[in-house]
C-alpha positions as CSV (number, residue, x, y, z in Angstrom):
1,X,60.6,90.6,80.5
2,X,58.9,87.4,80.0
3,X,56.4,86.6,83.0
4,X,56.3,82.7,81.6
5,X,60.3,82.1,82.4
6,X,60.2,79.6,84.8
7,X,64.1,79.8,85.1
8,X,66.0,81.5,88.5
9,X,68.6,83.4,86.7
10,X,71.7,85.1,87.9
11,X,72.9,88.7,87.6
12,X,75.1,89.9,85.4
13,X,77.8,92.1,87.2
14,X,77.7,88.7,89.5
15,X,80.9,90.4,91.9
16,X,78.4,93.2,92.1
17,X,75.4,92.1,93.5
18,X,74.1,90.4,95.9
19,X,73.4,90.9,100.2
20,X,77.6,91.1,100.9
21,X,78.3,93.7,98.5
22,X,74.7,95.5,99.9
23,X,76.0,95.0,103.4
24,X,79.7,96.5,102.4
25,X,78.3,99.6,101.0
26,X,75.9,100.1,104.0
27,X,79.0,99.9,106.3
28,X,80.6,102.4,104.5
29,X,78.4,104.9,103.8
30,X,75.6,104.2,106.6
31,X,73.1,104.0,103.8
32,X,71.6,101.1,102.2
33,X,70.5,100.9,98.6
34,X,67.4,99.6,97.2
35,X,67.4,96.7,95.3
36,X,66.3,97.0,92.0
37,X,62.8,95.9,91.1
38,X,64.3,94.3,87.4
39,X,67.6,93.5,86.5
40,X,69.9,92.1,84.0
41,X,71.0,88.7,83.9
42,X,73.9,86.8,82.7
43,X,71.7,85.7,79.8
44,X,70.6,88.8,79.1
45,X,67.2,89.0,79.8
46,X,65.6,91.4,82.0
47,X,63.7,89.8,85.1
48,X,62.5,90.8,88.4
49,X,65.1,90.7,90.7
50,X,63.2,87.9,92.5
51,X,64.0,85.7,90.0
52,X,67.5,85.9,90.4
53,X,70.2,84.4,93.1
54,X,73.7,83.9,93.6
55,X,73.6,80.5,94.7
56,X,74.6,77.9,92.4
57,X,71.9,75.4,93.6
58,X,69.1,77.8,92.7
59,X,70.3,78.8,89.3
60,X,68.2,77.1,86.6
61,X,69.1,79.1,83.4
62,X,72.1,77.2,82.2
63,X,73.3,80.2,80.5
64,X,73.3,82.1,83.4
65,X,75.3,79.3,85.0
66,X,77.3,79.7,82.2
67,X,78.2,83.3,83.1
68,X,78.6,83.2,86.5
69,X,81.3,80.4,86.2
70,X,83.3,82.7,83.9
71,X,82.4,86.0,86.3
72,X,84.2,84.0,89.4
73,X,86.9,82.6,87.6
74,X,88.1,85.8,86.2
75,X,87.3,87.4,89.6
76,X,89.3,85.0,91.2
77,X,92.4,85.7,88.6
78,X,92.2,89.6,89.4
79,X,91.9,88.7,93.3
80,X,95.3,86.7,93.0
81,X,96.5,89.9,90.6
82,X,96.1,92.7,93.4
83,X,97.4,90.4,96.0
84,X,100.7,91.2,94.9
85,X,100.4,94.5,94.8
86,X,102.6,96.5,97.6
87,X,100.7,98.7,100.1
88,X,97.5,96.6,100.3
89,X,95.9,96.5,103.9
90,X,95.1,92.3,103.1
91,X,97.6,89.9,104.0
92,X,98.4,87.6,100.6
93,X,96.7,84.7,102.8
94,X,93.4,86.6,102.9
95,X,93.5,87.3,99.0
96,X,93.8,83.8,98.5
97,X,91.3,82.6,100.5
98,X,89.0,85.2,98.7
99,X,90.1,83.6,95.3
100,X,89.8,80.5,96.1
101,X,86.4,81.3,97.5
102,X,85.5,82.2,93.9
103,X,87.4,79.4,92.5
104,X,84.5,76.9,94.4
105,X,81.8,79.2,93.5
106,X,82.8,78.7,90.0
107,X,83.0,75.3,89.8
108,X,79.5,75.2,91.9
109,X,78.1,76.8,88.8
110,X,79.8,74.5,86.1
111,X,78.8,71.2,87.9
């Protein structure tokens, strides 16, 4: 961990992180997890986590931009995947909105 890296980075299991997915397993299992003092980023470095953030506008390590682009595109692919598959409980309407919801994030972190 380098403390002169002026760069905000992102992290790198990006559909992993972040306050929604913190709020999701806090409804589900009443708990809430720490967040992590250091973590990894898409560029693979290992920073405090306050030098990290899922918004596009506040990433300043292009290769962490890099990654997170890719990360939201393939999310969005394997969102459009399972909303084909019988038995879900989410309409193919909501999947798609979820997709394209990555879709825009992705292109957020390309531009």
């Amino acid at each position: 961990m380098s403390e002169t890296d002026p760069h905000i980075h992102v992290e790198q299991k990006v559909g992993q992180s972040g306050a929604d997915v913190r709020n999701v397993i806090a409804a589900t299992l009443g708990r809430v997890p720490d967040e992590p003092s250091v973590v990894t980023t898409g560029c693979g470095r290992q920073v405090p986590y306050a030098m990290t953030s899922p918004r596009p506008e506040s990433v300043t390590c292009l290769t962490c931009r890099e990654h997170a682009h890719r990360e939201h595109l393939g999310i969005a692919d394997q969102v459009e995947r399972l909303g084909w598959t019988p038995g879900m409980n989410i309409t193919g309407d909501q999947m798609a909105k979820v997709a394209e919801w990555h879709r825009d994030r992705a292109r957020r972190f390309s531009g």
